[in-house]
N, C-alpha and C positions, 0 to 999 in steps of 0.2 A: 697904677696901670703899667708903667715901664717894669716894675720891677718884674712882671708878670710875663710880658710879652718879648724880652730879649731874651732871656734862659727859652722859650717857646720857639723865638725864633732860631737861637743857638742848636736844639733837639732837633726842629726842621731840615737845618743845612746837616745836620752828622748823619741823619738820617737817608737823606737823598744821596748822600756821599758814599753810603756803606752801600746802597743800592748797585751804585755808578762802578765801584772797584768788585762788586759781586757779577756783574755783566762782564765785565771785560776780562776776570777771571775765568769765567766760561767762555771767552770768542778765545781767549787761549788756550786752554783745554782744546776747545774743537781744533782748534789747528796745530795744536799738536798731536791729535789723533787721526788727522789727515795728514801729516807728515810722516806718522809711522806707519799707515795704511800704503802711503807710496813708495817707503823703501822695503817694507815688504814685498810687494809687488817688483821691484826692482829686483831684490836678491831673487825672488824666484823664478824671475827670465834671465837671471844670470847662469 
C-alpha cells in the first residue's frame, strides 16, 4: 500500500505546485501590462 500512495502523493504536491507557479505567473503578466498601460499613458501626456 506505501508503495502506491507516496509516488501518489509525490504527483499530488508537483501537481498543486505547477498550478501555484502557473497563477503567479499570470498576476505577473497582468502587472506588467498595467505598468505598460501607465507609462504609456505617461509618455502621451508628455
Amino acid at each position: 500500500m506505501h508503495k502506491i500512495l507516496i509516488p501518489l502523493a509525490i504527483a499530488v504536491f508537483t501537481l498543486s505546485a505547477c498550478e501555484t507557479v502557473q497563477g503567479a505567473g499570470q498576476d505577473i503578466s497582468n502587472a506588467g501590462d498595467a505598468l505598460t498601460e501607465e507609462s504609456q499613458d505617461v509618455q502621451n501626456d508628455m
